[in-house]
TORKOL-4160 file (C-alpha; in steps of 0.2 Angstrom, whole numbers, padded with zeros to 4 digits, m for minus):
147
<pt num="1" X="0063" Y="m0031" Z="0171"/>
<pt num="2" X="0055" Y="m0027" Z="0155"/>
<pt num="3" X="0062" Y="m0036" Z="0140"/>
<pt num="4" X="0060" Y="m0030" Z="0123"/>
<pt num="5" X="0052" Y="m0039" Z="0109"/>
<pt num="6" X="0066" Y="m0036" Z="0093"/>
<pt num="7" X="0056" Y="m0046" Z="0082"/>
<pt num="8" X="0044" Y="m0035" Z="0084"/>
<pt num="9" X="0052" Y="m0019" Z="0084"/>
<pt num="10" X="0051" Y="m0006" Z="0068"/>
<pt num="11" X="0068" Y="m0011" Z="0057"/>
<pt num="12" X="0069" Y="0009" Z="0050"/>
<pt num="13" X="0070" Y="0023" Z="0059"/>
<pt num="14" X="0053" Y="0038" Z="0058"/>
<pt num="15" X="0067" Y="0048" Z="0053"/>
<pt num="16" X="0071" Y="0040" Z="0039"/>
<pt num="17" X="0057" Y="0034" Z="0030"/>
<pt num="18" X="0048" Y="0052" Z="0032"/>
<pt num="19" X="0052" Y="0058" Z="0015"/>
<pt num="20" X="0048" Y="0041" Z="0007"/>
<pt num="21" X="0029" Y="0041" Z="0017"/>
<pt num="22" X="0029" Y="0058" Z="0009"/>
<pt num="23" X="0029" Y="0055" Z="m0008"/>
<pt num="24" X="0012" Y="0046" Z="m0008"/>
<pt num="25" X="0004" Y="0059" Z="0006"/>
<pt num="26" X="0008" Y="0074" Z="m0001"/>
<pt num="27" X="m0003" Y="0066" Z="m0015"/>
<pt num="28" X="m0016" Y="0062" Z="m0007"/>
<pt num="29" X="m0015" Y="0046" Z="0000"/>
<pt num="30" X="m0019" Y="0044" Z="0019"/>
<pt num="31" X="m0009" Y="0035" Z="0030"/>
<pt num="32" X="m0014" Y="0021" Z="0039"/>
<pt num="33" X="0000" Y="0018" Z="0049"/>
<pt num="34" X="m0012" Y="0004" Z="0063"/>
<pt num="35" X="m0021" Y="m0013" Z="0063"/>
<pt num="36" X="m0036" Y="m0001" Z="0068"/>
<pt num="37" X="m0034" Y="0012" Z="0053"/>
<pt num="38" X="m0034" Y="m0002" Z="0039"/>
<pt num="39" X="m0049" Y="m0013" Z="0049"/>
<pt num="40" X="m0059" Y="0005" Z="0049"/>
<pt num="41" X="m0056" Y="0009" Z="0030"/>
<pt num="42" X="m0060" Y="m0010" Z="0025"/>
<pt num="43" X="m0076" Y="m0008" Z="0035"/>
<pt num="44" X="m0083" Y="0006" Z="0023"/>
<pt num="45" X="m0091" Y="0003" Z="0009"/>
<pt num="46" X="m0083" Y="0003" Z="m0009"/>
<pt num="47" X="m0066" Y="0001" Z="m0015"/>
<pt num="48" X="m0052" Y="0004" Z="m0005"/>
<pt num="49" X="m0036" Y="0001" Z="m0010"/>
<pt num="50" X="m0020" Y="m0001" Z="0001"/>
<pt num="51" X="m0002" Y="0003" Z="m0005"/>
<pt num="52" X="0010" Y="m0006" Z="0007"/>
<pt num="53" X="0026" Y="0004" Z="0004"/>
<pt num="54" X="0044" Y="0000" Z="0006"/>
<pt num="55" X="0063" Y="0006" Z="0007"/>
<pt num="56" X="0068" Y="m0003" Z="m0007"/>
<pt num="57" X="0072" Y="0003" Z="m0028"/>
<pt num="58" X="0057" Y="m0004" Z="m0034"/>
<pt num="59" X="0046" Y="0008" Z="m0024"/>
<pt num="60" X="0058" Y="0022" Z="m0026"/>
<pt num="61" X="0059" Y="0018" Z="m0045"/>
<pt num="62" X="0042" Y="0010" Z="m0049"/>
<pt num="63" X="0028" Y="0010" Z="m0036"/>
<pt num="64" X="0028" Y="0027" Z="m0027"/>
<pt num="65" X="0029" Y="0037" Z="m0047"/>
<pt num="66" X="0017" Y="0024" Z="m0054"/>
<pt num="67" X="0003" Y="0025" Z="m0036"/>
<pt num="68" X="0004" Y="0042" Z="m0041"/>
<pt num="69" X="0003" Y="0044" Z="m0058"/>
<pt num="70" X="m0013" Y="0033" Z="m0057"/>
<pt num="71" X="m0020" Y="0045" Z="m0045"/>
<pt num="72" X="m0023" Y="0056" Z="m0059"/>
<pt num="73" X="m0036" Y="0045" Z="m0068"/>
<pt num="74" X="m0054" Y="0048" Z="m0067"/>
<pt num="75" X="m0059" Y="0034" Z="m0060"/>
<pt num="76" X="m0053" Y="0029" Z="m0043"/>
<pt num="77" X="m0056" Y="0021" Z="m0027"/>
<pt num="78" X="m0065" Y="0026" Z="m0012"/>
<pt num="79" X="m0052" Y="0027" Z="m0001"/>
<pt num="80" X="m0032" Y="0027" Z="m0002"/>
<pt num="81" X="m0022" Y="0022" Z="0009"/>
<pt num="82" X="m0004" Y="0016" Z="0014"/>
<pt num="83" X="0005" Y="0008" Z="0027"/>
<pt num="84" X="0025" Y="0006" Z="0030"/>
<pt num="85" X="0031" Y="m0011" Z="0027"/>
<pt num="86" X="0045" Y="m0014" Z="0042"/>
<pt num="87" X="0038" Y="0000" Z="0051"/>
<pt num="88" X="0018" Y="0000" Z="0051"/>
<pt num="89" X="0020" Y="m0019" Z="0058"/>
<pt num="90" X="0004" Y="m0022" Z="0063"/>
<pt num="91" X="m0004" Y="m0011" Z="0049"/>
<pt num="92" X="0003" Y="m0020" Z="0035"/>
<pt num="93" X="0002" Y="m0037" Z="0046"/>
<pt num="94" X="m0018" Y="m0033" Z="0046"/>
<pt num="95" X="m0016" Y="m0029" Z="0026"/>
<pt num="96" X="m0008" Y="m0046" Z="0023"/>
<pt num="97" X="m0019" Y="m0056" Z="0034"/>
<pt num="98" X="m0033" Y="m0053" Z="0022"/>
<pt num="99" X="m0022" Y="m0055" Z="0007"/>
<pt num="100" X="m0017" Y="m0073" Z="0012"/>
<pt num="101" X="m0017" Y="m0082" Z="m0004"/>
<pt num="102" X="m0003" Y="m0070" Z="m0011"/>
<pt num="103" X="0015" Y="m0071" Z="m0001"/>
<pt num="104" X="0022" Y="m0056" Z="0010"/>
<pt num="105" X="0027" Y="m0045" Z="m0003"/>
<pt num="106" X="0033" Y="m0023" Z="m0002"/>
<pt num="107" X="0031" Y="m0014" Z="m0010"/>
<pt num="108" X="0014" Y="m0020" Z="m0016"/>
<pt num="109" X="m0004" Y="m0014" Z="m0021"/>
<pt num="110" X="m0018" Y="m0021" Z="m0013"/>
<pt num="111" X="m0039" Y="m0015" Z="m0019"/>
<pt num="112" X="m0052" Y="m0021" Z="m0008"/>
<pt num="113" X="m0072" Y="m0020" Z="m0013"/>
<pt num="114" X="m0082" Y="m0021" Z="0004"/>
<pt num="115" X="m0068" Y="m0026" Z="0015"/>
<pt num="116" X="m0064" Y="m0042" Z="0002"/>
<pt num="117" X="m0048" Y="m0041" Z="m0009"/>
<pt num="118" X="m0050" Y="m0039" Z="m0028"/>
<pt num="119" X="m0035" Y="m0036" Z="m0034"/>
<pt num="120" X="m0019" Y="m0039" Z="m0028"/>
<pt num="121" X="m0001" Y="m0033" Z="m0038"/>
<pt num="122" X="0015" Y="m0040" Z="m0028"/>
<pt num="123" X="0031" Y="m0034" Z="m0027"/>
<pt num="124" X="0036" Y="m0048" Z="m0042"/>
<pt num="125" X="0024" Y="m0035" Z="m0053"/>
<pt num="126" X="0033" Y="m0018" Z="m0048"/>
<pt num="127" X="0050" Y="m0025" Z="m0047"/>
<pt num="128" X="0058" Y="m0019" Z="m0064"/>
<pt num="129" X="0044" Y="m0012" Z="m0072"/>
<pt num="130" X="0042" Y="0004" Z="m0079"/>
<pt num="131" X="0031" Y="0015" Z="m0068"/>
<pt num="132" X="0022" Y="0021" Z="m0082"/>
<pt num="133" X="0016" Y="0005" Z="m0085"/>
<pt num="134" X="0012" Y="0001" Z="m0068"/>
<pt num="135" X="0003" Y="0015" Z="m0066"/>
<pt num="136" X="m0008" Y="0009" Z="m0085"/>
<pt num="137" X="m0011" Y="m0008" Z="m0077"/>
<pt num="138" X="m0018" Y="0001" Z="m0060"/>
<pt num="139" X="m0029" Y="0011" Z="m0072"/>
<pt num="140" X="m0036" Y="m0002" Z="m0081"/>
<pt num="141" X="m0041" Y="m0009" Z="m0063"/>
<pt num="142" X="m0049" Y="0005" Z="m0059"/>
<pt num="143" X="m0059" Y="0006" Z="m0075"/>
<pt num="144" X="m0064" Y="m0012" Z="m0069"/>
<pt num="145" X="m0071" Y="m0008" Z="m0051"/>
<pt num="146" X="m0072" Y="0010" Z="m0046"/>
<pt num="147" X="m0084" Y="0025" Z="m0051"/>
């Protein structure tokens, strides 16, 4: 007899997180969606950064417009990627294994430098903020550490 695990089964459906994955892909973003993905892209040298996104109205609101409006700087990181928080589970469990000293928090922004986290901006940051000023604060970042 096989018994299922429910804690750890994706809490929303493929079907309805598709669009929301989509608004970061279709700019650029690559998804990550396994443990495996995010420890090869935090193997590579350079920045990475990690954009753990979520169902919620912040993300809708703030993150998703603000990620992509900061992809339009000239200076960015290496690599972008993201993961689905309550669906990517062991993705964005691998993502906040590294970032331990910060609480479980999606949406959120995570930038690595050789595998080593750098910046971190947690849901608390996103949540009723402007994405245009978001999306400032991620450049200013990126003025900091990337090419």
């Amino acid at each position: 007899m096989t018994t299922l695990n429910i804690s750890r089964a994706p809490r929303y459906s493929e079907e309805m997180v598709k669009p929301l994955r989509e608004e970061v892909t279709s700019a650029g973003v690559e998804e990550w969606r396994t443990a495996e993905a995010i420890d090869h892209a935090l193997q590579q040298p350079g920045v990475t950064l990690i954009f753990i996104n979520s169902v919620c109205g912040c993300a809708a609101r703030s993150a998703r417009p603000a990620l992509k409006l900061a992809l339009g700087h000239d200076k960015l990181p290496d690599r972008i990627g993201t993961c689905f928080a309550g669906v990517d589970l062991d993705a964005v469990e691998s993502v906040r294994r590294r970032i331990k000293n910060y609480p479980a928090s999606s949406p959120s922004i995570a930038l690595f430098k050789d595998g080593e986290p750098i910046y971190f901006m947690p849901r608390h940051h996103i949540e009723g903020s402007p994405a245009e000023e978001i999306a400032e604060d991620l450049k200013e970042i990126f003025d900091v550490y990337c090419k």
